[in-house]
C-alpha positions in Angstrom: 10.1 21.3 -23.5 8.9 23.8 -21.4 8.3 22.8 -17.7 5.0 23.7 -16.1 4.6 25.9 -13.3 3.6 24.3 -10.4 4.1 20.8 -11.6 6.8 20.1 -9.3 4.7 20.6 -6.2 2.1 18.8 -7.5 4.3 15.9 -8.0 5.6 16.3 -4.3 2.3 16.6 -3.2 1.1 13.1 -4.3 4.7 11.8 -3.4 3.9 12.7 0.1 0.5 12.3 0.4 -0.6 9.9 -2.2 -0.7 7.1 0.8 -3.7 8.9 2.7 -6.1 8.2 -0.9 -5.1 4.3 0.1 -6.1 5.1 3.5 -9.4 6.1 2.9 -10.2 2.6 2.1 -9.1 0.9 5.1 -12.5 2.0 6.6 -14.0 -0.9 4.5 -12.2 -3.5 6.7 -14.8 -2.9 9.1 -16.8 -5.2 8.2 -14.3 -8.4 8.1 -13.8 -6.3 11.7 -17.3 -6.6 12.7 -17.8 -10.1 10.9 -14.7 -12.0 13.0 -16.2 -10.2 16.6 -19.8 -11.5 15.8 -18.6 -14.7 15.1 -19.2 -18.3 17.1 -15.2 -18.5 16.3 -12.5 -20.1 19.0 -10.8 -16.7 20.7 -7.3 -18.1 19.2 -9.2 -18.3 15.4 -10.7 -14.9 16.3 -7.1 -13.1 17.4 -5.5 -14.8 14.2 -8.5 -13.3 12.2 -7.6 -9.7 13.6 -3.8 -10.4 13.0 -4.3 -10.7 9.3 -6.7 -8.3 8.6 -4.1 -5.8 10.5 -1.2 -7.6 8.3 -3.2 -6.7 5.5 -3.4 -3.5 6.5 0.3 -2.4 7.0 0.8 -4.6 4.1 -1.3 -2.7 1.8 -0.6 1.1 3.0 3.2 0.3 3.1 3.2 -0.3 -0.8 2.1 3.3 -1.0 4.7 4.9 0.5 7.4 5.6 -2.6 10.7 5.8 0.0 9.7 1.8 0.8 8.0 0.2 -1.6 9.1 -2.8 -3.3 7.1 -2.1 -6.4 9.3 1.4 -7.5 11.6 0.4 -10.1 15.2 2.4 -10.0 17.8 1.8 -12.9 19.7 -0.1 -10.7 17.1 -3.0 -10.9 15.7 -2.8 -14.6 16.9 -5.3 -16.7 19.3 -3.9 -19.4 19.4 -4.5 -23.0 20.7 -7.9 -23.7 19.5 -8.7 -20.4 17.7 -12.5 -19.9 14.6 -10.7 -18.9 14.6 -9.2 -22.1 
């Protein structure tokens, strides 16, 4: 099989970049943002509120970053033939 010009750099492209398309949609936590400061909430319930949505946060962009993320299978780690998984 031939290999296709330019493929390579597209691959690296979304390899390095891929995480800022996750990014984009962090702007929507805004609103559980806005919803927690307009709240009648205890200022401990309200700092807990803000510690998870920011959990979330890291939480979610981290699994887009290939170098760290838990959900990239290597050979290593896939079951083999004759494996229990199997």
């Amino acid at each position: 099989m031939t290999p296709v010009p330019g493929a390579a750099a597209a691959e690296s492209f979304w390899a390095r970049y891929g995480w800022l398309l996750a990014a984009v949609w962090i702007v929507f936590l805004l609103f559980p943002i806005l919803s927690i400061a307009e709240s009648s909430l205890p200022v401990p319930m309200r700092v807990l509120g803000y510690c998870l949505l920011a959990a979330f946060a890291a939480v979610y962009l981290w699994g887009f970053f290939p170098s760290v993320s838990p959900w990239e299978s290597t050979s290593a780690a896939m079951p083999g033939p004759g494996s229990p998984l199997d």
